[in-house]
C-alpha positions as CSV (number, residue, x, y, z in Angstrom):
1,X,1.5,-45.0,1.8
2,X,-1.5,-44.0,-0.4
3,X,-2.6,-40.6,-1.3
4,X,-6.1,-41.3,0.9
5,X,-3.8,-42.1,3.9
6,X,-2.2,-38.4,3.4
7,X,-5.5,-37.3,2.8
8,X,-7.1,-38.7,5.8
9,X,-4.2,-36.7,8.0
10,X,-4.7,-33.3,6.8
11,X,-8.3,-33.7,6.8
12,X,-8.3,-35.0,10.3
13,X,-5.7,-32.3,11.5
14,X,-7.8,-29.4,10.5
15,X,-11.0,-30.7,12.3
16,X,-9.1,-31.4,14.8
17,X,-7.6,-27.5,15.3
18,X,-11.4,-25.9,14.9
19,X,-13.3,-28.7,17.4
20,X,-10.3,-28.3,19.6
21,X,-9.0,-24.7,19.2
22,X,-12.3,-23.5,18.6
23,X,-14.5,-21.6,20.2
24,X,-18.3,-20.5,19.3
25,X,-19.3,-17.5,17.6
26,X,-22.4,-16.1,16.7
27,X,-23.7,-16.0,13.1
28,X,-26.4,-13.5,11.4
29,X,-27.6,-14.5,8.5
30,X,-27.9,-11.6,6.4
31,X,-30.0,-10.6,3.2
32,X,-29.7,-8.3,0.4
33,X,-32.3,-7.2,-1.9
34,X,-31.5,-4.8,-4.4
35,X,-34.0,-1.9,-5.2
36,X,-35.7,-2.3,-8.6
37,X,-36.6,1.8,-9.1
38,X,-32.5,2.8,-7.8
39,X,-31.0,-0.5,-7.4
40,X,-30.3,0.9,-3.8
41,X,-29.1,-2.2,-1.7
42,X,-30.6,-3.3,1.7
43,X,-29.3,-5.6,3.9
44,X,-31.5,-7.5,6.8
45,X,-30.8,-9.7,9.7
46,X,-31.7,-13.0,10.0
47,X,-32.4,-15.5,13.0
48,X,-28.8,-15.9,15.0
49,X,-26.9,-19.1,15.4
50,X,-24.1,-19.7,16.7
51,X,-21.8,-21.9,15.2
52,X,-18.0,-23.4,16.6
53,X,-15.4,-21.9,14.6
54,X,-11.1,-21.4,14.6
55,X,-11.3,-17.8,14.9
56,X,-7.8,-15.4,14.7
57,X,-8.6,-11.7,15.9
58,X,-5.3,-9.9,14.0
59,X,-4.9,-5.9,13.0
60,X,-5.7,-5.3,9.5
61,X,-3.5,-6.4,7.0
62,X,-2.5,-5.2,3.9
63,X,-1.4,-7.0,0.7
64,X,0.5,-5.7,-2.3
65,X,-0.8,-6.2,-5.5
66,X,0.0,-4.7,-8.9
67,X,-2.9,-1.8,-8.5
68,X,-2.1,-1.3,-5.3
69,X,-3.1,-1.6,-1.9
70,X,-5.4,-4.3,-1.1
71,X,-7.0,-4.9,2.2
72,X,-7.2,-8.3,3.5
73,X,-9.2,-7.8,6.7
74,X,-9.4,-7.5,10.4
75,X,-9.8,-11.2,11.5
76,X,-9.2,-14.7,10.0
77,X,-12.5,-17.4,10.6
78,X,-12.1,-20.9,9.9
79,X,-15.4,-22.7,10.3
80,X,-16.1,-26.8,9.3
81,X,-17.1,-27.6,5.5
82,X,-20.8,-28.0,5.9
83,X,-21.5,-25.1,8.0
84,X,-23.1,-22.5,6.3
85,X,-21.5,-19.3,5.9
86,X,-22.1,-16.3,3.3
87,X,-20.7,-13.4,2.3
88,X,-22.0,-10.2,4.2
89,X,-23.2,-12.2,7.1
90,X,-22.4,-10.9,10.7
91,X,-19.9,-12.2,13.1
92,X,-20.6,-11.2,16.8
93,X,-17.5,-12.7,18.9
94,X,-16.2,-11.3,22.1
95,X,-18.4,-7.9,22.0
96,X,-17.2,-7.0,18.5
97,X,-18.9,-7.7,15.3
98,X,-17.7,-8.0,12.2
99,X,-19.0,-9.1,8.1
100,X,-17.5,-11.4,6.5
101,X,-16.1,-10.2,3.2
102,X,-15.1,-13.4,1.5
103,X,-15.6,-17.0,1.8
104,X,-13.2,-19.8,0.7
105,X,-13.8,-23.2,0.7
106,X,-10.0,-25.2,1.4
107,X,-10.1,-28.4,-0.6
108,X,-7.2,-31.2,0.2
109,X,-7.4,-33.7,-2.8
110,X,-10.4,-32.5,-4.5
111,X,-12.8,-32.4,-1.2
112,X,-13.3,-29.6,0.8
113,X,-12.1,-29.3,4.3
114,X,-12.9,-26.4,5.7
115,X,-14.0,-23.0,4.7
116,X,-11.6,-19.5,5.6
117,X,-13.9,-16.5,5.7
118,X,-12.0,-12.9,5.6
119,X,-14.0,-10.5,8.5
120,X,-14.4,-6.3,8.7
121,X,-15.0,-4.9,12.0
122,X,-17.8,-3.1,11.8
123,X,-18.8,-2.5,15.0
């Protein structure tokens, strides 16, 4: 069997777990403009949309790394390739809300599957 066979299965698998196992989840845009005078940081809301996503609620975790301490977050997202996601953008799911720290895009063979996005509660 070819590599695009193998491809084909993990690609399908992980579309699969989100459009199955998924669940929907509200999305705010959010934007940040710097200030010019103090370079001060603001952050507005956008418009919300909710979007389906693979979404794993877990206590914060902690990784080890040589400096130290490194938080990893308080929740795991796993949303489909061309949904748009972007770093400080709020998360409302199941009264809590949370921004998403980092965004990852999971490639299998050189194409991107699905993006992992790392969420803070913050309310």
């Amino acid at each position: 069997m070819g590599l695009n066979y193998y491809k084909y299965l993990r690609t399908a698998f992980c579309s699969k777990a989100i459009s199955d196992a998924g669940t929907s989840v509200t999305r705010t845009p959010v934007t940040k403009t710097l200030s010019n005078t103090y370079g001060s940081e603001t952050l507005t809301d956008g418009t919300d949309v909710t979007i389906n996503a693979y979404f794993i609620r877990k206590d914060a975790s902690w990784m080890f790394d040589k400096e130290g301490e490194i938080e990893g977050g308080n929740a795991l997202m796993l949303v489909y390739y061309n949904v748009t996601v972007n770093k400080n953008d709020k998360i409302a799911y199941k009264s809590r809300t949370y921004r998403i720290k980092n965004v990852h895009s999971v490639a299998v063979e050189g194409e991107t599957v699905f993006k992992r996005c790392n969420l803070f509660l913050i309310d």
